[in-house]
C-alpha positions as CSV (number, residue, x, y, z in Angstrom):
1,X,130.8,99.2,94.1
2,X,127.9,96.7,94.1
3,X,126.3,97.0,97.8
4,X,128.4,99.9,99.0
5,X,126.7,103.3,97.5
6,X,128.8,105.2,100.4
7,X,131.9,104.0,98.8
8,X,134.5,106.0,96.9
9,X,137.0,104.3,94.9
10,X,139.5,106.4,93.0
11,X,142.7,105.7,90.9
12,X,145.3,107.4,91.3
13,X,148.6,107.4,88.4
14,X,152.0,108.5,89.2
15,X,155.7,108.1,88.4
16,X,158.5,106.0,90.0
17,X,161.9,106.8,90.2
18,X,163.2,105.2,87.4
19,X,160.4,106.3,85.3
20,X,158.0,103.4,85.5
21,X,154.5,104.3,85.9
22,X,152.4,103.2,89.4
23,X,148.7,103.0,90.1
24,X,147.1,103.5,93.1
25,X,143.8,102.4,94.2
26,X,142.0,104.7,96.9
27,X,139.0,103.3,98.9
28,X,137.2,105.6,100.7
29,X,134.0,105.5,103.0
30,X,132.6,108.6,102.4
31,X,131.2,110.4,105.7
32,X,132.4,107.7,108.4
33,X,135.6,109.4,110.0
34,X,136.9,106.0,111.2
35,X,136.9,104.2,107.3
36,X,134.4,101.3,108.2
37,X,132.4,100.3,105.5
38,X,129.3,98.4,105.7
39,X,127.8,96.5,103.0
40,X,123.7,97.8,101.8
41,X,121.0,95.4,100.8
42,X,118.3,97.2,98.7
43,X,115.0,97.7,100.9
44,X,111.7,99.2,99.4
45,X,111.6,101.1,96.5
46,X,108.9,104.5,96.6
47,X,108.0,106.3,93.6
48,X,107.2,109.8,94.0
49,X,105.0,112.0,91.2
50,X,104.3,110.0,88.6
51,X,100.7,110.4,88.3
52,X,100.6,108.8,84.7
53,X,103.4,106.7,84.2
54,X,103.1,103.0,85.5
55,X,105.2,102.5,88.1
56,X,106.4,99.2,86.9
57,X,108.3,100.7,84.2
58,X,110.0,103.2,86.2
59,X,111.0,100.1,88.6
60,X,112.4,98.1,85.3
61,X,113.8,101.7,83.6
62,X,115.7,102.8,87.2
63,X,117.2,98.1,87.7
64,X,115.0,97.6,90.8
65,X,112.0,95.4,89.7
66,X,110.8,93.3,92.7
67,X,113.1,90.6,92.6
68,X,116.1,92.7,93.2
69,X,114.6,93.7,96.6
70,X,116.8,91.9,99.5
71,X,119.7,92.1,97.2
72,X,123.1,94.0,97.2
73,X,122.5,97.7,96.2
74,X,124.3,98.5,93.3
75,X,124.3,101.9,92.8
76,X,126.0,102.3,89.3
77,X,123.0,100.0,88.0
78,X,120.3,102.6,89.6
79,X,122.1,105.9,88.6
80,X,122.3,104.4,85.0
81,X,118.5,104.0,85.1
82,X,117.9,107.6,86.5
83,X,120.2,109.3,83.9
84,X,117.7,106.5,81.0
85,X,115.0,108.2,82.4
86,X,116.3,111.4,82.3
87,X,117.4,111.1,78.3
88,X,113.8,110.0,77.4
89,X,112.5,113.9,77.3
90,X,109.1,112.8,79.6
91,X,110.2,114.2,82.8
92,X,110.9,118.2,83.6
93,X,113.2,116.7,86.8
94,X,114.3,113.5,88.1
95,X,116.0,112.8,91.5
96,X,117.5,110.2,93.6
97,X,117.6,109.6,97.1
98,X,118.8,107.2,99.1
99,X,117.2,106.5,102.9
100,X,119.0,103.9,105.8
101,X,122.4,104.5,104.5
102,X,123.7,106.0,108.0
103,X,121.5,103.5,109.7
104,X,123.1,101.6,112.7
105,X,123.8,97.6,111.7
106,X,120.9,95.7,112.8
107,X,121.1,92.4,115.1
108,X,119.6,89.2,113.8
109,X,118.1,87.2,116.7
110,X,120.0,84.2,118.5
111,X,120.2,82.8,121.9
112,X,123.9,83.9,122.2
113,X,125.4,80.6,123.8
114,X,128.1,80.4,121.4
115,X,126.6,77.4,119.8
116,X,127.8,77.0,116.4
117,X,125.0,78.7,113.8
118,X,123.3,80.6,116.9
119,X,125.0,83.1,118.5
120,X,124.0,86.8,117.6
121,X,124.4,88.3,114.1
122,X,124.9,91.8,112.5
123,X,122.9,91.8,109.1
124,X,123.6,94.3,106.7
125,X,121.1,97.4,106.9
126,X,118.4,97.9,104.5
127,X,118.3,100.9,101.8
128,X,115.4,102.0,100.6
129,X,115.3,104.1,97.3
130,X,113.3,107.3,96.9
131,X,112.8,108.2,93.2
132,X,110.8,111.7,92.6
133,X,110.0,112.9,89.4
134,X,108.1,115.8,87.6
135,X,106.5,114.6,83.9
136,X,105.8,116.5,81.8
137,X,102.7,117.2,79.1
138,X,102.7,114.1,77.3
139,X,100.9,115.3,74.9
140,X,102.3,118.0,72.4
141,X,101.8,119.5,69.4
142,X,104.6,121.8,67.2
143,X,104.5,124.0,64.6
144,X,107.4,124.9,61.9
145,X,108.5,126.9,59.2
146,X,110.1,126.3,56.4
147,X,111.7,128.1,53.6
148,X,114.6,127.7,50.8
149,X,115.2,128.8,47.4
150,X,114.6,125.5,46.1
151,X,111.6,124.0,47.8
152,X,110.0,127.3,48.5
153,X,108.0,127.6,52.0
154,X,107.1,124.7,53.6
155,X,104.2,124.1,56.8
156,X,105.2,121.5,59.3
157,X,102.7,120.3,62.0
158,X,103.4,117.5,64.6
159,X,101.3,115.7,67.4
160,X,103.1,113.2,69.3
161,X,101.8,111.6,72.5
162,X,105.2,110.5,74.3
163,X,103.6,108.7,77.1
164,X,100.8,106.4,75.3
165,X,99.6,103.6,77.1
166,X,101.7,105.2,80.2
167,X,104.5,102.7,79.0
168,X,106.7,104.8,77.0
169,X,105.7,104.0,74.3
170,X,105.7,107.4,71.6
171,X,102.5,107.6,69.1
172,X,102.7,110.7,66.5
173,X,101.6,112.3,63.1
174,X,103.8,114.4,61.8
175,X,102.2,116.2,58.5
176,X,104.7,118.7,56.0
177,X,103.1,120.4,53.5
178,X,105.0,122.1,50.4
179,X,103.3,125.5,50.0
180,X,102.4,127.0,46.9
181,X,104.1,124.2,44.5
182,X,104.4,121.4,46.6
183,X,108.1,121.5,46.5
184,X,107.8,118.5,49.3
185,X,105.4,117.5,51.2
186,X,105.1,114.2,53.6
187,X,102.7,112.7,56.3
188,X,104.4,110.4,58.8
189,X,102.4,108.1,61.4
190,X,106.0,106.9,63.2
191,X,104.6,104.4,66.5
192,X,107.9,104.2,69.0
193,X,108.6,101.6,71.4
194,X,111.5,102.8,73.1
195,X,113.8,100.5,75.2
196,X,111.5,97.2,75.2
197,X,110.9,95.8,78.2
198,X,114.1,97.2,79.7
199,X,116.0,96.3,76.8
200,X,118.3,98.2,74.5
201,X,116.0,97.5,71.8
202,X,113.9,100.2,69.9
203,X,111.6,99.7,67.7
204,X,109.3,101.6,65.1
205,X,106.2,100.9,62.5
206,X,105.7,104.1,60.4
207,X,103.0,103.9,57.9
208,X,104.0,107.2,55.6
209,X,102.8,109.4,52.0
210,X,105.2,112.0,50.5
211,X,105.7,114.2,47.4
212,X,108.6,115.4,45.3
213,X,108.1,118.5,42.8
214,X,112.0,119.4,42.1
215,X,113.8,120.5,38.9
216,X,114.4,117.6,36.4
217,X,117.6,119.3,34.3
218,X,115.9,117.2,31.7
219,X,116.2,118.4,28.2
220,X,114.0,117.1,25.5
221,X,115.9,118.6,22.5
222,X,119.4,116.6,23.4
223,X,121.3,119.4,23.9
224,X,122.1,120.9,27.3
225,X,122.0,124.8,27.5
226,X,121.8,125.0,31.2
227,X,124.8,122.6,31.3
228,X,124.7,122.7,35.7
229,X,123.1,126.3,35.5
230,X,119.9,124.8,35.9
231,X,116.4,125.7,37.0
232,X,114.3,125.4,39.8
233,X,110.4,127.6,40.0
234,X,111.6,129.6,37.4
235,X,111.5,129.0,33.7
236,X,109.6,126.1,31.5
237,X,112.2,123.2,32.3
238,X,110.7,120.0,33.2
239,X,109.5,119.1,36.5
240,X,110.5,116.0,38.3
241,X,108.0,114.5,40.9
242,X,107.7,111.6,42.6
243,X,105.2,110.3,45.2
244,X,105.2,107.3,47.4
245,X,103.0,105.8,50.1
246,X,104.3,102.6,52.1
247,X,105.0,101.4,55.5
248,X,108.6,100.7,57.3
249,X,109.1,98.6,60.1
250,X,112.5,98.9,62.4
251,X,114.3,97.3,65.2
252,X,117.3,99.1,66.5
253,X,120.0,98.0,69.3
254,X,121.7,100.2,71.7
255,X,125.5,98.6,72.2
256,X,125.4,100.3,75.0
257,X,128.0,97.5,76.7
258,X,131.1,99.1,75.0
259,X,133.3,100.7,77.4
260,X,133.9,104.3,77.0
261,X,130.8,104.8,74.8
262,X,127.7,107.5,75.4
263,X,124.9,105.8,75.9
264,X,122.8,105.4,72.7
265,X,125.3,106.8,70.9
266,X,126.2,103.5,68.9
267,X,123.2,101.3,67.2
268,X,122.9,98.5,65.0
269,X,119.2,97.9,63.4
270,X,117.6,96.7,60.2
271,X,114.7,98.1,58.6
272,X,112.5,96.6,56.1
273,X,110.4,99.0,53.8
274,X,107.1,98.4,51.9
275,X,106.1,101.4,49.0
276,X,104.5,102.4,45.8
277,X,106.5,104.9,43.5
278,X,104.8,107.0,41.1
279,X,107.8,108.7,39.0
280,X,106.8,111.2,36.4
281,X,110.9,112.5,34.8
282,X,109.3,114.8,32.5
283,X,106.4,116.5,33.9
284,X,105.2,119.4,32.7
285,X,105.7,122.5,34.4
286,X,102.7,125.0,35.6
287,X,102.8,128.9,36.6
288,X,102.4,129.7,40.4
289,X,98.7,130.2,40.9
290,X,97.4,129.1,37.7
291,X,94.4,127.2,37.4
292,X,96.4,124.1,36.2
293,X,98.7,124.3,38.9
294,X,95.8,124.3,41.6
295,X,93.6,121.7,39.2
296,X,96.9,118.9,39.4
297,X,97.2,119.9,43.1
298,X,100.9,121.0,42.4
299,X,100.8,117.9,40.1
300,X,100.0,115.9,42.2
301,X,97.3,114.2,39.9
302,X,100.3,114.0,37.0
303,X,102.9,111.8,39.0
304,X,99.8,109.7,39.5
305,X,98.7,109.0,36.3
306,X,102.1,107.5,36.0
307,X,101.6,103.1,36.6
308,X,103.7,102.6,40.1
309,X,106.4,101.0,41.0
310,X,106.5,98.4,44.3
311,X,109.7,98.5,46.1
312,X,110.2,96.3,48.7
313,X,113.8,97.1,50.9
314,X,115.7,95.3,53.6
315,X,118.6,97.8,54.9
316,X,120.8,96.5,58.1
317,X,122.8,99.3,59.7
318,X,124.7,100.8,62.0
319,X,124.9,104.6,62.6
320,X,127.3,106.5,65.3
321,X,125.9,109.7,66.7
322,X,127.2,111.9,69.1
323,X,126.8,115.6,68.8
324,X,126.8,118.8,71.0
325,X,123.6,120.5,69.5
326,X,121.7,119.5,66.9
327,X,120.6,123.0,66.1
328,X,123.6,124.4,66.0
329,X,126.9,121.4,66.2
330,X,130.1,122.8,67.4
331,X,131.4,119.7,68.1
332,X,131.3,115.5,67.6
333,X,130.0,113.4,64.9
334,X,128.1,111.5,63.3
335,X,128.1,108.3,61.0
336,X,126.1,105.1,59.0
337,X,126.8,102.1,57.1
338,X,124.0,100.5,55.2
339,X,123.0,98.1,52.2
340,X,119.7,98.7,51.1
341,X,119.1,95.3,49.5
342,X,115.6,94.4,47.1
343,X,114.6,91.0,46.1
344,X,111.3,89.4,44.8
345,X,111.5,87.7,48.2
346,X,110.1,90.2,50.3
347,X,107.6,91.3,47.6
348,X,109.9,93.6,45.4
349,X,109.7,93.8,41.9
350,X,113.4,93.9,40.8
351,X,116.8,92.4,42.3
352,X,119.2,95.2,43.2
353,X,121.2,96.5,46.2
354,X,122.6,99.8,47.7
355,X,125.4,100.5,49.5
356,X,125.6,103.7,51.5
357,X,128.2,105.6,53.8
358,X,128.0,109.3,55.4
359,X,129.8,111.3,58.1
360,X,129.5,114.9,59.4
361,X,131.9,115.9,61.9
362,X,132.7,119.5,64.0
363,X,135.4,120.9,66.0
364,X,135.5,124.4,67.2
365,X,138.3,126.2,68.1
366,X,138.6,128.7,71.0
367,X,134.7,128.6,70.9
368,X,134.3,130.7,67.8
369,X,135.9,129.0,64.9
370,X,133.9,125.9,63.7
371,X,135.1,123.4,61.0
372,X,132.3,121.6,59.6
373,X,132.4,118.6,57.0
374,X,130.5,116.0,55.6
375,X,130.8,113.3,53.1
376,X,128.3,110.7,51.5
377,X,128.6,107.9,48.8
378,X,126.2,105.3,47.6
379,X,126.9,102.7,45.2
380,X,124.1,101.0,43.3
381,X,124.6,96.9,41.9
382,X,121.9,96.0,39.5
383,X,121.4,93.0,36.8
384,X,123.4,94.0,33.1
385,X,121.1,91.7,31.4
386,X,117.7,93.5,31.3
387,X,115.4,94.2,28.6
388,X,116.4,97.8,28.8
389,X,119.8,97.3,28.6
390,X,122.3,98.2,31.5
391,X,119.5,100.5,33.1
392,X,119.7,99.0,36.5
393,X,120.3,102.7,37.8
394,X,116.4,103.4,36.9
395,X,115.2,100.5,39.8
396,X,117.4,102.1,42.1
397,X,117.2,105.7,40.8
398,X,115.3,107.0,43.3
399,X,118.2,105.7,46.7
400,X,121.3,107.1,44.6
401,X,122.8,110.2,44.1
402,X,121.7,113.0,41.9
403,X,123.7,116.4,43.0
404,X,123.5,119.8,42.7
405,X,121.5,122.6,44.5
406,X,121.2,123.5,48.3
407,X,121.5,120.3,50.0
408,X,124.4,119.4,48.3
409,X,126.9,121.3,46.0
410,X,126.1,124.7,46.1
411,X,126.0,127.4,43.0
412,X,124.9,125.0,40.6
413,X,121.1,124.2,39.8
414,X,119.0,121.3,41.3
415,X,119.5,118.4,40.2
416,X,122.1,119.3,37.1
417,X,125.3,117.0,38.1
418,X,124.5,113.8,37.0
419,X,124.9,111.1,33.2
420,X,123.2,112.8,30.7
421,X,121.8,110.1,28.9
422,X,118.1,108.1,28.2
423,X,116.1,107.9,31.1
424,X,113.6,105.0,32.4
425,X,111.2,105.0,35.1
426,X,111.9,102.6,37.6
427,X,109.4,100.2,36.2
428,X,111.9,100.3,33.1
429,X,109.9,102.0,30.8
430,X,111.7,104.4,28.6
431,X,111.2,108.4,28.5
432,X,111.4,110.7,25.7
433,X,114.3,112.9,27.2
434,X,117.9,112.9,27.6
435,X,119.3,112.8,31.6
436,X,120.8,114.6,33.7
437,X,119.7,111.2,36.0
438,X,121.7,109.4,39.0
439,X,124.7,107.6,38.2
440,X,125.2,104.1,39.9
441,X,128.1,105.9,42.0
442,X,127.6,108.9,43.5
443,X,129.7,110.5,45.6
444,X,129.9,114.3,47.6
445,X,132.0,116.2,49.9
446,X,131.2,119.7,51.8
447,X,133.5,121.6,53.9
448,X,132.8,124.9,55.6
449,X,134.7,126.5,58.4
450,X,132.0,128.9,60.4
451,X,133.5,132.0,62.2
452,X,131.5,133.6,65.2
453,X,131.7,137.3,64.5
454,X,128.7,138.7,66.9
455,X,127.3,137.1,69.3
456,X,124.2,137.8,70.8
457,X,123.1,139.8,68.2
458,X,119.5,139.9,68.5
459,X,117.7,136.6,69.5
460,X,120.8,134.9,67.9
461,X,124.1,135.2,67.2
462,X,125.9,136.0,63.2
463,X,128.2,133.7,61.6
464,X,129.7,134.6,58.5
465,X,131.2,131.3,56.6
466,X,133.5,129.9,53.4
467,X,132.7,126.5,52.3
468,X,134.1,124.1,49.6
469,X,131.3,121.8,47.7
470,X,132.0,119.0,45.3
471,X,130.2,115.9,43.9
472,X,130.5,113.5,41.5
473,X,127.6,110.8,39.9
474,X,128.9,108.7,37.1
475,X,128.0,104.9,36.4
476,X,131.7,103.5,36.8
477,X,133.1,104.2,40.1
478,X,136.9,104.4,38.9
479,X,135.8,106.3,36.2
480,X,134.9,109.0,38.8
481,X,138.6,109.5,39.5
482,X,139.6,111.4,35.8
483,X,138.6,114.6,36.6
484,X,138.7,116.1,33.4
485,X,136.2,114.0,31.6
486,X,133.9,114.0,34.5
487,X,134.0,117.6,34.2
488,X,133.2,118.0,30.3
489,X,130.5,115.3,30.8
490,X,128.9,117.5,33.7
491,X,129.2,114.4,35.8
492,X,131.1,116.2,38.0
493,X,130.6,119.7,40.0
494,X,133.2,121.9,42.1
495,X,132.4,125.3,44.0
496,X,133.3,127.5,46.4
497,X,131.5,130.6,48.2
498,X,130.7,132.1,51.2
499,X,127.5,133.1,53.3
500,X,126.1,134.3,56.4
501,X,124.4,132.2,59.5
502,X,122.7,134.2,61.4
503,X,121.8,131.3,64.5
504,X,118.7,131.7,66.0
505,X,118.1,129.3,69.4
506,X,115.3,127.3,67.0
507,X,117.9,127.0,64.3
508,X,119.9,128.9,61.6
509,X,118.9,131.5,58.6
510,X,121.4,130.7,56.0
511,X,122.4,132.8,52.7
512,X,125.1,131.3,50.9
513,X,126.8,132.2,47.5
514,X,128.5,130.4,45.4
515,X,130.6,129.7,41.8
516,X,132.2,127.1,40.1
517,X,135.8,127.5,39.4
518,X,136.3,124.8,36.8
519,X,133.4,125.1,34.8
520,X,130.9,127.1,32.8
521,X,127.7,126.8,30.7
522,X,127.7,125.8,27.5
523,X,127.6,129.7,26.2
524,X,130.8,130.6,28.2
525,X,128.7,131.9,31.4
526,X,129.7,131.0,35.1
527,X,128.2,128.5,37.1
528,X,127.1,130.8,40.0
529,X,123.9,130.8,42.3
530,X,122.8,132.5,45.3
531,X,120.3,129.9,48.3
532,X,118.6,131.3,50.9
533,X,117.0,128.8,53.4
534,X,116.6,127.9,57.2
535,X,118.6,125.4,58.2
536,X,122.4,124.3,58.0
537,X,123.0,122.2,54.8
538,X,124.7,120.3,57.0
């Protein structure tokens, strides 16, 4: 209670006789035998080891700036700031102690005659509050690697200073690099501002660069003879690449006032994003090592030559997330809601507008059997009336849903499950080449249940797994629901298959297999395909 930190109050929930249910509410004074309770008024406030973090935020982070001194203590409003500072990953240890609470009442001065307004008073004690932490290097810099069948090996560096201006405040560059091909590659300068100014408001400016190199599935002839078989570094199919360099901006809220609710576990926020799109759908492929393949940088130089498109987004949100382990979820969830909306207004080229949903949830059973799934839809809305036609999917082609491969339904090729019709860049101009491209609906689902069969195997423990993948992109949304023609248009992609985790305390090696029951290539072979990478697909 607010001015009583040596209080405990408890509720206590039993039955009546005839079955009505009674509540109880226990007050306790914790450590004074004869129950008196005594009401504390916050003293000073000491900060202990913080050689680099101003002290003013701690006070505003922890709810005891300066005008809160002579005030009721309120102890809930304190240990809420320490477990805040705790969460923000700065400090190796923080503690909380309080000093005066067993301290006898003290006597105000008064001349004792009885005289109304004069005789002797007991004031409420003072408590001061002792906060102690140990920070840590604010300064780090990481290494990964990265590997998968489709995108190859991949280099990841990032330098973060968590600490900058000894506010809070977290300044990084975070640089992936696509070896060998390029498969994807990204630079990332994301400023944070955590929590401003005590508030439950974040916010981010992230001026960025990335690269695509992925299998197109295009096929310049018309026909399809991969037909969901697909291609990724091997063969002569088409490449599709796409690079982008922009800036987004962010503001996120905390509604961290719900009862019941993990602390910045619920956020609403918009983000507005600035880019240029260079989007080549029919590049030419080059042989590993080749001197064309080094002189395009990957092809780099090829997407480039292509004019750009400027895309200019503004996405509201709200996003759930609470979850166990991030590196390897047994159990919660996680959730978003967004439009992504563009509009000459804020400097786009084209009208159009997104609408996204996803969820991933876990439970585990008797701490060995996991079920994992995950669902994600977006649904495109362009103009019917442009000079292309009803191409509005090419503005937006690059926010919808183009399925197949790794990330999404496994055993068929990258990027193979989608309309196979003309394609357009997303400046509208045509390309000599029939699809596979995204539909404006797109839709997949993935369920796997995970089964821990050794543990501590190693450095990690081995978890063979069944899974169920499906997906579906089409450009009518109720068309999605006859199966049958989605299937023969190759708009639509089941599988099922099975693989090993083997979960290492930095993350998972994952081999999965898999084959599609309900269809086949064009020559009568099975869909079927083998992924190795690190990392959970979801």
């Amino acid at each position: 209670a607010k001015g009583y930190p040596n209080v405990d109050v408890a509720l206590r929930e039993a039955f009546g006789d005839g079955g009505d249910v009674k509540l109880r509410v226990d007050v306790t004074a914790l450590g004074r035998p004869d129950g008196t309770v005594k009401k504390a008024m916050l003293g000073d406030v000491f900060l202990l080891g913080n050689t680099t973090t101003n002290g003013g935020v701690l006070r505003r982070e922890l709810g005891v700036t300066n005008e809160a001194t002579g005030k009721a203590l309120d102890p809930l409003l304190i240990q809420a700031g320490v477990n805040r500072l705790r969460r923000t990953g700065l400090f190796a240890r923080v503690t909380l102690d309080y000093v005066g609470l067993d301290a006898p009442a003290r006597t105000a001065t008064g001349s004792g005659t009885g005289d109304a307004g004069d005789a002797p008073r007991v004031g409420p004690p003072p408590v001061d509050v002792v906060l102690s932490v140990e920070e840590k290097p604010s300064f780090t810099v990481d290494s990964s690697v990265g590997f998968s069948t489709e995108r190859l090996f991949e280099l990841g560096l990032e330098a973060r200073v968590k600490n900058a201006f000894v506010s809070m405040v977290d300044v990084g560059a975070v640089i992936e690099f696509g070896l060998f091909i390029g498969r994807f590659s990204q630079l990332h300068l994301p400023p944070r501002w955590p929590r401003i100014l005590g508030s439950d408001v974040t916010a981010t400016l992230t001026p960025f660069m990335s690269y695509r190199d992925e299998s197109s599935g295009v096929n310049i002839h018309g026909t399809d003879p991969v037909a969901g078989a697909g291609e990724t570094f091997l063969g002569d199919v088409p490449r599709r690449r796409i690079a982008a360099a922009g800036v987004a901006a962010g503001v996120d809220y905390a509604l961290n006032f719900i009862p019941g609710l993990k602390p910045d576990t619920l956020t609403v926020g918009v983000a507005y994003e600035l880019r240029s799109e260079w989007t080549a759908l029919r590049a030419t492929p080059y042989p590993l090592f080749s001197g064309d393949d080094a002189r395009t940088i990957s092809g780099l130089t090829d997407a480039l030559a292509v004019a750009p498109a400027r895309v200019a987004t503004l996405t509201p949100r709200i996003f759930f997330s609470d979850i166990d382990n991030p590196f390897d979820p047994l159990r919660g969830g996680s959730a978003e809601l967004l439009f992504k909306a563009s509009s000459p207004y804020w400097a786009s080229q084209h009208t159009y507008g997104v609408l996204g949903a996803s969820g991933t949830g876990y439970v585990t059973f008797s701490d060995r059997v996991t079920l994992a799934g995950r669902a994600s839809t977006r649904w495109g809305f362009a103009a019917r009336d442009l000079a292309c036609g009803a191409c509005g999917w090419a503005l937006m082609q690059n926010d919808l849903l183009l399925l197949g491969g790794e990330r999404s339904v496994r055993g068929y090729g990258e990027n193979t499950i989608g309309v196979r019709r003309a394609l357009f860049t997303p400046n509208l101009a045509a390309v000599n080449a029939i699809g596979p491209r995204p539909g404006l609906f797109g839709a997949d689902a993935n369920v796997e249940v995970r089964v821990l069969a050794w543990k501590n195997l190693g450095p990690g423990d081995l978890k063979p797994a069944v899974f169920v993948d499906s997906g579906v992109s089409t450009d009518n949304a109720l068309a999605a629901l006859n199966v049958s023609d989605r299937l023969r248009a190759h708009e639509l992609g089941l599988s099922v298959g099975a693989g090993l985790r083997y979960v290492m305390p930095v993350g998972p090696a994952a081999f999965d297999c898999a084959i599609s029951p309900v269809a086949t290539t064009p020559g009568g072979a099975p869909i079927a395909r083998c992924h190795l990478a690190l990392g959970y697909t979801f």
